[in-house]
N, C-alpha and C positions, 0 to 999 in steps of 0.2 A: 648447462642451464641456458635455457632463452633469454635474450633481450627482449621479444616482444610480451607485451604487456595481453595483450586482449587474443587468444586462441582457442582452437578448436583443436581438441584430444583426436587421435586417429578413430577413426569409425561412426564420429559426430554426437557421441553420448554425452560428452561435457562441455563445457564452452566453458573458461576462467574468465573472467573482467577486474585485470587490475590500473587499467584506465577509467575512465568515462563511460556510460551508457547512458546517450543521450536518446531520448524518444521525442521528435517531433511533435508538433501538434497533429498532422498526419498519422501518424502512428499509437500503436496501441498495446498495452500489457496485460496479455490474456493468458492465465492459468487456470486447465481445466478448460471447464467453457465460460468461466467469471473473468472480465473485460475491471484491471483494475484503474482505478483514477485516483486522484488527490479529494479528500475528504474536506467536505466542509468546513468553516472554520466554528469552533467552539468557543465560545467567548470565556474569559474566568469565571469561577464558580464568586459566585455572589452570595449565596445560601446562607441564609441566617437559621434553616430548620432540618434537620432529616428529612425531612419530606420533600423541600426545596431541594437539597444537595440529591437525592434519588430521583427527581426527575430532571432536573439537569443531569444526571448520568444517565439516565434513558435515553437522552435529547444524544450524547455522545454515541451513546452504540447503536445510535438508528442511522447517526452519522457516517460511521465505519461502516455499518453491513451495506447501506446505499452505496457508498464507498468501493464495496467489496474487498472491505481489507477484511472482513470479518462474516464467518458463517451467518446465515439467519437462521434461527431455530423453530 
């Protein structure tokens, strides 16, 4: 067994990180061809009505797929 923490398997299929992966502000995390980032922030749900609390969760996953932590449909 290795002492190092963060490697690449022979042939370059896999890469483990059991360190840190830090990404700059330079840098980017792109799966696919989706460039992902940190998500807006969502304030607590306030909602006094279902229809309140359902578009506050709209407000969330417009958040995410802008996001692209999340598909758009």
């Amino acid at each position: 067994m290795s002492n190092t923490k963060n490697y690449t398997e022979s042939g370059g299929e896999k890469t483990v990180i059991r360190g840190t992966l830090e990404i700059t502000s330079e840098g980017k995390l792109i799966i696919g061809s989706t460039e992902l980032k940190p998500a807006e922030a969502q304030a607590n749900s306030s909602a006094t009505t279902i229809a309140d609390l359902k578009s506050e969760f709209n407000q969330l996953l417009e958040k995410l797929k802008s996001a692209g932590l999340m598909a758009d449909t």
